[in-house]
Each structure stands twice: as C-alpha cells, then as structure tokens.
N, C-alpha and C positions, 0 to 999 in steps of 0.2 A: 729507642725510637719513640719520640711523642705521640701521642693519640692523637687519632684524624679530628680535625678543626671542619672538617666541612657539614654544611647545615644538613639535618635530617629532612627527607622529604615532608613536603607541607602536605598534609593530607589532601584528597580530593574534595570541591566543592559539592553540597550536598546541591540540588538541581529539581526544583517542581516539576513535572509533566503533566498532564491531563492526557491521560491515555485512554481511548475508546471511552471518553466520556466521565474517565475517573481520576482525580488529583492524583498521581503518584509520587513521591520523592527518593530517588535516586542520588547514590554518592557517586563520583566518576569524575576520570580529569574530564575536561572542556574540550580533550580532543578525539574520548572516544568515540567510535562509528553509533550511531542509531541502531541498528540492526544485532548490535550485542548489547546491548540496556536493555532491546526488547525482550531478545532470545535469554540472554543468560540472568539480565536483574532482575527481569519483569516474566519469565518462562511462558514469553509468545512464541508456538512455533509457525504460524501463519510467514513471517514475514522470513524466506528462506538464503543461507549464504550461497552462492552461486561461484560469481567472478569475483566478485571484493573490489571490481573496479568502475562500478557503474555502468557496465556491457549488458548484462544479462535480460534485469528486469525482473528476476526472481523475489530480491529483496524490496521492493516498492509497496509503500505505506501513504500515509497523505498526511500532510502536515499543512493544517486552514485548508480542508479542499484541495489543494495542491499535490497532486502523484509527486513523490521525490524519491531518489533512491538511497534508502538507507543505509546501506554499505561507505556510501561517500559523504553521510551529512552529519557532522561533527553535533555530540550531544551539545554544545554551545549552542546552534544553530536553531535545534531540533523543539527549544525551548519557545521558540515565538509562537506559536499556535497550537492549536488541540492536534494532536495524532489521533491516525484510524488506522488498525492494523482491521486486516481481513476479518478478524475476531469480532471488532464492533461493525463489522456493517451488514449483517443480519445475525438471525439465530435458523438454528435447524426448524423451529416453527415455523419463522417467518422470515424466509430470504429475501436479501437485498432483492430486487429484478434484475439485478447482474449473474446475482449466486445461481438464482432461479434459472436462468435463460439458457447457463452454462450447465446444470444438472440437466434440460431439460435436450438439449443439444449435444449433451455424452462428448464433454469440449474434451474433457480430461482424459489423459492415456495415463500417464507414470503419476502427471500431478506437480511436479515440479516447480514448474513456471505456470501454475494454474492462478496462484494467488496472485503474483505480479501481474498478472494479465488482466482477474478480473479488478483489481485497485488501479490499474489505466484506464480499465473501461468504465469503470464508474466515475472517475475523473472525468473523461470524454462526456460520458453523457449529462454528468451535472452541467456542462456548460455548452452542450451540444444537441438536445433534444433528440432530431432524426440525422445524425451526420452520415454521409455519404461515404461510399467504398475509400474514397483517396481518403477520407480525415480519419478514420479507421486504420488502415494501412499508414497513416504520419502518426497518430496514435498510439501504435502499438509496434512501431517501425524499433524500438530499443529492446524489446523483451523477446526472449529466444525462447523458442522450444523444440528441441531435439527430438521429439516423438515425429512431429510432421503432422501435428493433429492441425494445421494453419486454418483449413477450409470449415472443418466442426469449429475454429474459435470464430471466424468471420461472419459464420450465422448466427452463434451465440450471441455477439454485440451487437448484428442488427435484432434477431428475438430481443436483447436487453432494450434497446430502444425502444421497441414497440410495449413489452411491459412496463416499460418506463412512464409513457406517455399516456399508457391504459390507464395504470394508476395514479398519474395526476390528474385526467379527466373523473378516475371517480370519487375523487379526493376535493373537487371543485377547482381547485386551483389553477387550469387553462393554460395556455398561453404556448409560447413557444420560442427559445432563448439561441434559435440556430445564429 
C-alpha cells in the first residue's frame, strides 16, 4: 500500500489578544471558543463553562466594552478589541463598584453565575448610569442562576449604580449617559 499523500495539518495561527490590559499571544485554530484560550491558554478561571451555548451567561467577558459570551465567540472574532475578564476589572484592594456592590449585597450563593452577572452589570452601567428595574431585568434577562439568589443580585446592580455614579462625581467627571 502507498503512503498516505494527504497534507499534514497546517499548524494553528498564532493570534495577539490584549487581555485585561495585557498583549497576550495565543496559538489556536480561528475557530476555537473564547472561553478555552482564556481558561485553559491564558489559566483565567473568572470566565466560567456553563452551557457551551450561550444560554447561561456564566461565561461572559467584554470584548471593546461589549458583554459577549464566550463560549460562542470564535477566537477569530475575539481578536478585534481588548478583552476584560472578571480578573481585570477590579482587584481585592480596589473593586470595580460592581464587585463592590455585589460583596456588599451577599449577591453570591454557590458563585457560579456571579461573574457573568457582574461583567453584564458593568456592561449596563458603563452605558447606563441610573438604569431602571426593566433595563436591569433586559440586562441580565440571558444569565441564569440556579441558587435563586435573583432579589440580592437586583440590589446589587442598583447599589452598583449608585457606587458608580458616587464615584464619577468624586472623580469630577459628572454627567450622566442614561
């Protein structure tokens, strides 16, 4: 029998990211998930596997400001703007006012779906200043949590607002983008 004539796989492209702020270069085909470059190239576990089919909202990160969920967005995709996993957007000194609102609120039961929750809510609020119960609830209308902790996360995002809005007022900055 002749030897197989068929081509060897072309290796995967190697792929810049800017992750929470930091160049990172990544090898991987073009069509793996976000959510395993984070977790297994880059060993984030903020951004958690849930559904695998964008149901959950476990897995959600931001890519340019944007909540997206990782699980469904092709590292091709994932390359157009800087990513924030849960990782960059505070530190235990100094929490985001999402992180904050959410510690401060006891949002978290298992924890689960804590991080896809609060990377929606900081989505929401960067482009929402004071949003109302219904943009809250369209908000956060994709990401599940099985504990039934719903009511502790609903105060948390309005607390995150109001810390939000503290701290651009003492920041100088003003205004208001509802």
């Amino acid at each position: 029998m002749p030897p197989s004539s068929s081509p060897s796989p072309s290796p995967s492209p190697s792929v810049r990211l800017i992750v929470n702020g930091t160049p990172r270069d990544v090898t991987a085909a073009p069509d793996t998930p976000l959510l395993y470059v984070l977790r297994d190239d880059l060993g984030l576990a903020g951004p958690k596997f849930g559904c695998g089919l964008g149901q959950c909202g476990a897995c959600i990160v931001h890519i340019d400001g944007t909540a997206v969920r990782s699980c469904r967005t092709p590292l091709s995709a994932a390359a157009r703007g800087p990513i924030t996993t849960i990782e960059g957007l505070g530190t235990a000194d100094k929490p985001h006012p999402v992180q904050q609102a959410f510690i401060e609120e006891q949002a978290a039961q298992c924890a689960y779906c804590i991080s896809g929750m609060i990377m929606s809510t900081a989505a929401l609020i960067a482009r929402t200043k004071r949003p109302t119960r219904q943009q809250i609830r369209a908000a956060l209308n994709g990401n599940l949590c099985r504990c039934g902790a719903h009511m502790r996360i609903m105060r948390a995002v309005e607390r995150a607002a109001e810390l939000s809005v503290a701290q651009t007022n003492r920041n100088g900055a003003g205004g208001d983008n509802v």
